[in-house]
C-alpha angles and dihedrals in degrees: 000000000000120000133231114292102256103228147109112335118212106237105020105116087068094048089052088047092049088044094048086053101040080053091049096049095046089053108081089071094065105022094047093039081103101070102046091060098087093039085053093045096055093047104047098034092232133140123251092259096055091039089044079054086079089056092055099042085046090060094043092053092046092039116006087063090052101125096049086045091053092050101057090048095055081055094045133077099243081236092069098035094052103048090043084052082055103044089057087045091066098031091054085058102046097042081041088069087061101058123136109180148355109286090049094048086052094054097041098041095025123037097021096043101049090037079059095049092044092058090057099032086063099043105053094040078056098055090053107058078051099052102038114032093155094048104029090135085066107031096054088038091060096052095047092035078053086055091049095054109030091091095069084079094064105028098092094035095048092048082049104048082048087053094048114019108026142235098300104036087056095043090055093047105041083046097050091048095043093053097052095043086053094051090044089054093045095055092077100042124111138159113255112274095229089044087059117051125081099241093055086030079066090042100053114083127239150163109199140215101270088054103035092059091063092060116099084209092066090052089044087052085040092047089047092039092053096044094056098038090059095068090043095046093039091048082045093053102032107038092106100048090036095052081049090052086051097050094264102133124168097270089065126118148214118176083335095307112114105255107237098052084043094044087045087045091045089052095054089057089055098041083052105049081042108077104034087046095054093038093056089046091057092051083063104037111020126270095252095063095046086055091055088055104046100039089058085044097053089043090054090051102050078048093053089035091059093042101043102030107112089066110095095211091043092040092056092041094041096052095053083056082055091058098037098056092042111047099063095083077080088067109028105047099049087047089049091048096054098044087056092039105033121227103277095091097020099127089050099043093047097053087061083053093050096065097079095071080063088052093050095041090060077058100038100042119028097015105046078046084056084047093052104047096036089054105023089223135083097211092102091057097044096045088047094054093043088054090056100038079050095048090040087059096051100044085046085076103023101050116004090045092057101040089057091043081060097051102040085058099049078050090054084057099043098041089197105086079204087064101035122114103256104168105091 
C-alpha cells in the first residue's frame, strides 16, 4: 500500500485563510476569560474558585470531549461543523449575560461555549493535515497559533465595552459577532477531493483510535502534553487575579495602556507567533528537539514571571515569554501525532489528544485558585508548574525521541503505516 504523495495541495491556501479566521474568531472564550472574572464575581457574589469552575468545565467540554468532537466532524461536511460550532460560540455569550447563578453560568459559559470551540477547533486542525502534508508543522502551527492570537482583536474592546457598557451588554454584541464571522469563514470551507473518495481514503495511511491508544508512545505524547498545558492554562485563567496578587491594579500603566489588557495583548502575539514559528522550526529540526527547547523556555519564563512580577514592565513582558514558550503544544503535538499516525484518522485521533488540555485545565484553573487562597501565595503553583514544564523537557529527549526513532524505523521496513508496528 503507498501513500499519497505529500506535496503541494490546490486550494489551501484558502482553507488556511478560512481556518485562520474561524481560530481567531474561537479565541476570545478561553484568552479574554480573564477579564470577565471579576464582572462574574460581582454579579453572582461567588468566590474566585467557584467562578474559576467555569474555566475548567469550559476546557473539558472543548477538550475533554475531544474524541466525541472529533467523531461527528469526521461525519459532517467542514462546512456544517464549523458554522454549528459557531453558532454555539455566539449563543453561549448572549444566553451567558443572563446568567443568575452559578450552575447556569457553568452550562452557558461553560459547556455551550467549549463544546462550540471544540467543533471548530477539529475541524480545521483536520483540514490542515489535508491540505499541507509537506508543511503540516507550519500549517497546523498557523491555525493554532491563529487561535492564540486572535484574541488580541477583542482584548482591549472587550475591556472597554465592560468599562463602558457593562457585562451584558459585552457578553450580546461580542457573541453575536463572533457567531456570524465564524459562519462567513465556514461557507468556503471543504475537505480536500482526493481525501474524500474511497479509492485515496484506502491510500491514505493511517493507524486509528482504537489502536493508537495501545501504544505507550500516544500516553507519553498525552502525559507531555498535560504537564505543559497546566502553566499556560493557570497563567490564562489566573493573570488578573495573579497581577492583583503582584500590586498591578487597573490603574496601572505601561507607555500610558493600562497594564493587565497590554500584558494580555501582549500575550496573544506571543501565543500566536508561537506556534507557526515553532512548527516551522520542527519541520527543520524534529519535533522532539524543539520541545526540548520550548519546554526549558517556557519553564525559564513562569520562573522569571514569579520573581519579577511585581514589576509592571516585567509583569507585561514576562508574561508574553509564558505564553511563547507555552502555545506551541498547539503546534507541535498535533504535528507529532500525525506524523506517527498518518492523516487518514487525524480528526479522531486528535480529539483523544485533546483531552489533555481538559485534564490540565481541573490543575491550572480551580485548583492553582485553592492553592492561592488556602495559602495566600502563588509560589506552590508556580513551583509546581516549573517542576513539570522542567521534567517535560527532559523526557521530550530521553524517552519520546527514542520511541518515534523506533517506530520510524519499523515503518522504513514496512513501508504501510497501516502495517507498521506501532506499538513502541
Amino acid at each position: 500500500m503507498t501513500a499519497l504523495t505529500p506535496g503541494p495541495v490546490p486550494g489551501r491556501g484558502l482553507q488556511l485563510a478560512l481556518g485562520v479566521v474561524a481560530m481567531m474568531a474561537i479565541s476570545s472564550p478561553q484568552y479574554v476569560w480573564t477579564l470577565f472574572v471579576g464582572p462574574f464575581r460581582a454579579e453572582l457574589g461567588a468566590s474566585l474558585a467557584a467562578v474559576q469552575a467555569t474555566f475548567a468545565l469550559f476546557s473539558i467540554f472543548q477538550c475533554g470531549l475531544g474524541p466525541l468532537h472529533g467523531h461527528l466532524a469526521s461525519r459532517f461536511s467542514p462546512r456544517a461543523f464549523v458554522a454549528i460550532g459557531g453558532a454555539l460560540v455566539g449563543l453561549s455569550w448572549i444566553a451567558s449575560s443572563f446568567a443568575t447563578s452559578l450552575p447556569m453560568l457553568y452550562f452557558t459559559y461553560g459547556v455551550l461555549s467549549g463544546i462550540g470551540t471544540g467543533f471548530v477547533y477539529v475541524s480545521v486542525i483536520e483540514l490542515m493535515v489535508q491540505y499541507w502534508p509537506d508543511r503540516r508543522g507550519f500549517a497546523v502551527g498557523m491555525v493554532t497559533g491563529s487561535y492564540g492570537f486572535g484574541a488580541i482583536c477583542t482584548t482591549f474592546p472587550i475591556a472597554w465595552a465592560l468599562q463602558r457598557s457593562g457585562l451584558h451588554s459585552t457578553l450580546i454584541w461580542f457573541g453575536a459577532i463572533f457567531a456570524v464571522v465564524i459562519a462567513l469563514a465556514a461557507l468556503g470551507m471543504k475537505r480536500h477531493a482526493a481525501a474524500s473518495t474511497v479509492e485515496a481514503k484506502a491510500l491514505q495511511p493511517g493507524v486509528p483510535p482504537s489502536v493508537m491508544l495501545k501504544t505507550p508512545v500516544f500516553w507519553v505524547l498525552f502525559a507531555l502534553m498535560t504537564m505543559v498545558a497546566i502553566g499556560g492554562l493557570m497563567v490564562i485563567s489566573q493573570l488578573g487575579p495573579f497581577a492583583a496578587s503582584m500590586g498591578i491594579s487597573e490603574t496601572t500603566t505601561v507607555m500610558g495602556l493600562a497594564a493587565l489588557p497590554l500584558a494580555l495583548t501582549i500575550d496573544r502575539i506571543a501565543n500566536g507567533l508561537t506556534r507557526p514559528f515553532f512548527g516551522w522550526i520542527s519541520d527543520k529540526i524534529g519535533r522532539e528537539p524543539t520541545m526540548f527547547i520550548a519546554f526549558a523556555l517556557e519553564a525559564i519564563g513562569v520562573f522569571m514571571l514569579l520573581k519579577f512580577g511585581h514589576d509592571p514592565v516585567a509583569f507585561v513582558l514576562l508574561s508574553g515569554l509564558v505564553f511563547f514558550g507555552w502555545g506551541q503544544i498547539y503546534a507541535l503535538f498535533p504535528s507529532l501525532q500525525a506524523d506517527l499516525f498518518g492523516p487518514r484518522y487525524a480528526v479522531q485521533n486528535f480529539g483523544y489528544l485533546l483531552v489533555s488540555t481538559a485534564v490540565a485545565s481541573v490543575l491550572g484553573a480551580p485548583v492553582a485558585a485553592m492553592l492561592l487562597e488556602s495559602s495566600g501565595s502563588w509560589n506552590s503553583a508556580f513551583y509546581a508548574v516549573i517542576a513539570l514544564d522542567t521534567l517535560a523537557a527532559l523526557l521530550s529527549v530521553a524517552m519520546l525521541a527514542p520511541m518515534t526513532r523506533r517506530i520510524h524505523a519499523a515503518r522504513a521496513a514496512a513501508p504501510a503505516l497501516g502495517d507498521a508496528p506501532s506499538t513502541t
